[in-house]
C-alpha positions in Angstrom: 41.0 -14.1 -17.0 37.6 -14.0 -18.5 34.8 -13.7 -16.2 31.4 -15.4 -18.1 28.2 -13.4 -16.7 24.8 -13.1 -17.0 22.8 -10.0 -16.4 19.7 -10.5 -14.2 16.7 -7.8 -15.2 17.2 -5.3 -18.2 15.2 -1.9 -16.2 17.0 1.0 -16.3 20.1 0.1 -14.5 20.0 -3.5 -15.7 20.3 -2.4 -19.5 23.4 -0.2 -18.5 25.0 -2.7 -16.7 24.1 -5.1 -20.1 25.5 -2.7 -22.1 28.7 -2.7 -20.0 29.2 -6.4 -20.2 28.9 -6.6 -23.3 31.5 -3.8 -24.0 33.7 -4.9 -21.0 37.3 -6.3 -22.3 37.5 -8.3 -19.6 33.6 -10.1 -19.1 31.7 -12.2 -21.6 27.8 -12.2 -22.1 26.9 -15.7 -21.0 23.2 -15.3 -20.5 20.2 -12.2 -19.8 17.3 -13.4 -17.4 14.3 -10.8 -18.6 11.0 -10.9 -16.8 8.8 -9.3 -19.3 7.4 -12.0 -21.9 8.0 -9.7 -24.8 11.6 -9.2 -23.8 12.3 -12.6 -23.7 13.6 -14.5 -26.9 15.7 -11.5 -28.5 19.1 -11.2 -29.4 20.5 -9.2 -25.7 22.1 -6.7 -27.6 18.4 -5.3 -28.9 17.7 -4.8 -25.1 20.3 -2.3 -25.1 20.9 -0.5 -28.4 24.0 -2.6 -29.8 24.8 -5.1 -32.3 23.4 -8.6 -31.9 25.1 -10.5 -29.8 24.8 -14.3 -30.0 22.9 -14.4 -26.3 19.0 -15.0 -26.3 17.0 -13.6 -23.6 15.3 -16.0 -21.2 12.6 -16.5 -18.5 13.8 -19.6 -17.4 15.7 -19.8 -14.6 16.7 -23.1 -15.1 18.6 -22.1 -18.2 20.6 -19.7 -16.3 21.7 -21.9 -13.8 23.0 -23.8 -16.9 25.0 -21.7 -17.9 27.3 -22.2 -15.2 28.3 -18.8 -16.0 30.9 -17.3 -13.4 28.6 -14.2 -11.7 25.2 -13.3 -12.3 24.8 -9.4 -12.1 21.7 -9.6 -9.9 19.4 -6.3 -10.8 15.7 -6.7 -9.9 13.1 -4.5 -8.3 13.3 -7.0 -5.1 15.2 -9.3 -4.1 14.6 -13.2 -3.9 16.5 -15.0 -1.5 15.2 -18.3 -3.1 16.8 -17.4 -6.5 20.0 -15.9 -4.9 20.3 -18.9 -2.8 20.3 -20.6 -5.7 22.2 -19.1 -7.9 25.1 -19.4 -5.1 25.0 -22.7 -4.4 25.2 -24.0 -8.3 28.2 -22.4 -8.4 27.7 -18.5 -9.5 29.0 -15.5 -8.1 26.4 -12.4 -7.1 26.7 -8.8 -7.2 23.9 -7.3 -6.8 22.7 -3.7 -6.4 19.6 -4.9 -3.8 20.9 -3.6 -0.5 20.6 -7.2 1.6 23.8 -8.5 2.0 25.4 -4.7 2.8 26.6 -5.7 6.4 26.3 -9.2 6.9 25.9 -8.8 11.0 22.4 -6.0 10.2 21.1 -9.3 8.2 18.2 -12.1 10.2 20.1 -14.6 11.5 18.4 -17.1 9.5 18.6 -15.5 6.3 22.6 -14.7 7.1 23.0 -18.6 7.3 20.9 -19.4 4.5 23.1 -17.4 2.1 26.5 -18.8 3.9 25.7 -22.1 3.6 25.0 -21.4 -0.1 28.1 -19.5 -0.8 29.7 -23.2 0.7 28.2 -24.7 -1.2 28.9 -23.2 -4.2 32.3 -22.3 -3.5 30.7 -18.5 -3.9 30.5 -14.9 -2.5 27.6 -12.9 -2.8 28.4 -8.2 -3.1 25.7 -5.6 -2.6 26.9 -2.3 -3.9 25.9 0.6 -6.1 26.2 4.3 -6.1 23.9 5.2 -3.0 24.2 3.2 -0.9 27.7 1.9 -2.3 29.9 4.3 -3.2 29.0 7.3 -1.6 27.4 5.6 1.6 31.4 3.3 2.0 33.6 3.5 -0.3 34.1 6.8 -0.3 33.6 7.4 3.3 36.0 4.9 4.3 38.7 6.5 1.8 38.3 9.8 3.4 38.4 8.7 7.1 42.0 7.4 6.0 42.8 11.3 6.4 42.0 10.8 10.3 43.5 10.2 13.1 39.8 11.8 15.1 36.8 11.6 13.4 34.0 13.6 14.8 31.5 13.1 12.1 30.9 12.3 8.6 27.9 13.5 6.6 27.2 12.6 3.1 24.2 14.9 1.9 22.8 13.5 -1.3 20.6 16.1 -3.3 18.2 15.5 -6.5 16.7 18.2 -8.5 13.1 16.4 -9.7 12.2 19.7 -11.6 13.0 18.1 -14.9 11.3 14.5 -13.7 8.3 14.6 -16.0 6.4 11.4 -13.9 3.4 12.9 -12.1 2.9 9.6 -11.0 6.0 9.4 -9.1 6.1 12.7 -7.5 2.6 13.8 -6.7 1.2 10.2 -6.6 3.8 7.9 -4.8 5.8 10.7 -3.0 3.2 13.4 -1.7 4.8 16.5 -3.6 1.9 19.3 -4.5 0.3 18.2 -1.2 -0.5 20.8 1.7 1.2 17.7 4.0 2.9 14.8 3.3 3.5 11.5 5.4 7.3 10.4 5.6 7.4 7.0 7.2 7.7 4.9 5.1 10.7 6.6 3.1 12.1 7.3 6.9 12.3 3.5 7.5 13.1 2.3 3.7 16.0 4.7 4.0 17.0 3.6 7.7 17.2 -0.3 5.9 18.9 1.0 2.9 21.7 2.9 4.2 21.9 1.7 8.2 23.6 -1.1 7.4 26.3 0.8 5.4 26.5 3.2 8.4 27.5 0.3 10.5 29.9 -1.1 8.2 31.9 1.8 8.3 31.7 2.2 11.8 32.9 -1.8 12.4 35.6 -1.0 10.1 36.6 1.8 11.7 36.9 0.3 15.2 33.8 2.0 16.8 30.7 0.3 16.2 27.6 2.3 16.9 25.2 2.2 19.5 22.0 2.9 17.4 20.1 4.0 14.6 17.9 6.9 14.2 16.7 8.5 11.3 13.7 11.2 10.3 12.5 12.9 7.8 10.7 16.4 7.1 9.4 18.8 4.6 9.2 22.2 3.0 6.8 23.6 0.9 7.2 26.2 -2.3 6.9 29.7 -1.7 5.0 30.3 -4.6 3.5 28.7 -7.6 5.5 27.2 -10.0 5.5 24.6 -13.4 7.8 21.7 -13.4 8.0 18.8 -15.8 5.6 16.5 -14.0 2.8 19.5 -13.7 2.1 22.7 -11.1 3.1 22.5 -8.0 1.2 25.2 -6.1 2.5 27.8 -3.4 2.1 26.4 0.4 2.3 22.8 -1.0 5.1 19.8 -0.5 8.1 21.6 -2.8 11.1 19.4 -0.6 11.4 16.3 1.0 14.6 15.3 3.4 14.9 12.1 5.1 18.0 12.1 7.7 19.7 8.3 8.9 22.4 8.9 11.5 24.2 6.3 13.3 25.5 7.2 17.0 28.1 6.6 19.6 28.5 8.0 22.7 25.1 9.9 22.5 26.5 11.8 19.6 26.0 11.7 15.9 29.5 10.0 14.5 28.2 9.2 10.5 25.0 10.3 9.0 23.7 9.8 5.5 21.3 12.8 4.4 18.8 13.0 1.2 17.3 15.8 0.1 15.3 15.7 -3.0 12.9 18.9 -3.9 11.2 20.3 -7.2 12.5 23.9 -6.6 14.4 25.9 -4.2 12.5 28.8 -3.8 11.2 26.8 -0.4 9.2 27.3 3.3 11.8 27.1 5.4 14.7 28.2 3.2 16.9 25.7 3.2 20.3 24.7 2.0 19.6 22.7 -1.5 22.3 22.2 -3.9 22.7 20.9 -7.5 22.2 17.5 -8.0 25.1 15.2 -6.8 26.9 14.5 -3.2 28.3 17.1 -0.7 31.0 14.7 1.8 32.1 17.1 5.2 34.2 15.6 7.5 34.6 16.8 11.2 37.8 15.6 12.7 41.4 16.3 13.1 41.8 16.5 9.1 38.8 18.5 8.5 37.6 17.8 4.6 34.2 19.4 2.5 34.0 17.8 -0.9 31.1 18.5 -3.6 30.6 15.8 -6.3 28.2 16.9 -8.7 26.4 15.7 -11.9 27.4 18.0 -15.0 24.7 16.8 -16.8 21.5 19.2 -18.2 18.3 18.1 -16.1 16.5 17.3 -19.3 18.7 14.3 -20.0 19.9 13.5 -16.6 17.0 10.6 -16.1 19.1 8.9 -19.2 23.0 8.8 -17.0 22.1 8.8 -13.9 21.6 4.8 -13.8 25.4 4.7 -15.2 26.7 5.4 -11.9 25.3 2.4 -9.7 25.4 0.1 -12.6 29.0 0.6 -13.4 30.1 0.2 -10.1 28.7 -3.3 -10.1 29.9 -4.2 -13.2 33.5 -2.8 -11.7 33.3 -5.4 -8.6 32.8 -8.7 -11.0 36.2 -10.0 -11.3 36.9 -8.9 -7.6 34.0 -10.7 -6.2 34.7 -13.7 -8.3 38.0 -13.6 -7.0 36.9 -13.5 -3.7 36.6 -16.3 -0.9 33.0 -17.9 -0.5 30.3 -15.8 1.6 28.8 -12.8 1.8 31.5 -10.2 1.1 31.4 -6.3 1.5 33.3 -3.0 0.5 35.7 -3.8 3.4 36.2 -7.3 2.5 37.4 -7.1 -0.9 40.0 -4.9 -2.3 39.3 -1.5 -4.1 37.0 -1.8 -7.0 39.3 -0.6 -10.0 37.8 -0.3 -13.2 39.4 -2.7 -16.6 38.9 0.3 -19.2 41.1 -0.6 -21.6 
């Protein structure tokens, strides 16, 4: 069966998962919602580098809902529970790759019924998934811990090499690199509400929910001078950022999710920094240590990296279609296989 859906934002990961659609042999381009006013009006497939396509941009949400299209691939900047409400209760589908509906029992009260009562409404279910958090934060976790019959702990260290990120902006600016200190709160707590709740899903589905959430970050500077893409980063300064979200039971660390991004590893403290991808250990009775890396040159990385959380969603349309109404996670719905032929 043919799932009709429209594709919510075109940013980076929005325009892959357009260009997905549209090549998918099992979904059909119903609709594109585009929040920039010169986006809007063109032929979808000029938003992302394909033939025409039939499907004209819009800013209207209105038009959208008339589409009655079966799932809306959800992919803003933030999310609006208005709009998703919406969306739900005329009758469309959600995936999304904003992290809010993760673990429905992390969510406000209140804005945990708000979407239910939607989803009834609509006869709909609403996903949240992605790469990180997604994939890597319980999908793969959860196929790993299969392995088990004692699981100690399970650490998914995520690394990013920023050498090749030519955005000043974003590193020095935004993120503190290049400073003699740098002030990690609010990336401690954005990561603690991106990746908790996944931490407790796991957990739940496991059949030992945790006691509590703590999380941290820290720093380490370059040793000496050195040139990236974005500009110099000076010796003594932020070279190294790692924020740290681990979820405990028993007084001991049972999952953790770990990020370490840095511009060089020639760092104050040394530390262990890898190539760009995931590194999975698992302590337990069936003791695992997987690496997942990118195999792509850092100069072009910026341009696939997207692929992997928008592909995912695009993955878990017709399983989230097929889904009972509410707000359904990776443990609700069956394994996300991918229609490639």
């Amino acid at each position: 069966m043919t799932c009709r859906v429209v594709q919510w934002a075109t940013g980076n990961i929005g325009t892959h998962a357009l260009r997905a659609v549209v090549r998918h042999p099992d979904l059909a381009l119903a609709g594109v919602y585009v929040y920039a006013e010169d986006k809007a009006g063109q032929d979808a497939g000029a938003l992302c580098g394909l033939s025409p396509t039939g499907v004209t941009t819009t800013r209207d949400v209105d038009e959208i809902v008339a589409l009655g299209a079966d799932c809306v691939l959800y992919m803003p900047r933030l999310c609006d529970l208005d709009v998703v409400c919406r969306l739900l209760s005329s009758g469309a589908n959600v995936v999304t790759t904003c992290g809010e509906f993760h673990h429905p029992a992390s969510m406000a009260a209140e804005v945990r019924d708000r979407v239910v009562a939607a989803c009834a409404e609509g006869g709909t279910s609403v996903h949240s998934t992605g790469s990180s958090p997604g994939f890597i934060s319980e999908a793969l976790p959860l196929v790993l811990s299969s392995t088990q019959r004692r699981l100690d702990t399970l650490t998914v260290d995520e690394f990013a090499d920023l050498s090749y990120r030519d955005s000043p902006e974003l590193l020095f600016d935004l993120m503190g690199f290049g400073r003699s200190s740098t002030d990690l709160a609010g990336r401690v707590a954005h990561a603690q509400a991106g990746f908790g709740p996944s931490l407790r899903l796991v957990a739940d589905a496991l059949g030992v929910p945790l006691d509590a959430l703590r999380s941290h970050g820290e720093f380490a500077t370059a040793r000496d001078t050195t040139e990236i893409a974005a500009g110099t980063l000076r010796s003594g300064t932020v070279a190294a950022q790692r924020i740290t979200v681990e979820g405990v039971r028993a007084d001991r660390v049972l999952l953790r999710f770990r990020a370490t991004w840095y511009c060089t590893t020639d760092l104050t403290p040394a530390w262990d920094v890898r190539d760009t991808g995931w590194q999975v250990t698992v302590e337990g009775d069936a003791p695992l240590d997987i690496a997942i890396r990118f195999p792509v040159p850092l100069d072009t990385i910026a341009s696939v990296t997207p692929g992997y959380t928008a592909n995912r969603a695009v993955n878990a349309v017709p399983v989230v279609c097929a889904a009972p109404p509410g707000i359904r996670t990776t443990v609700d719905l069956p394994q996300i296989v991918a229609a490639l032929g």
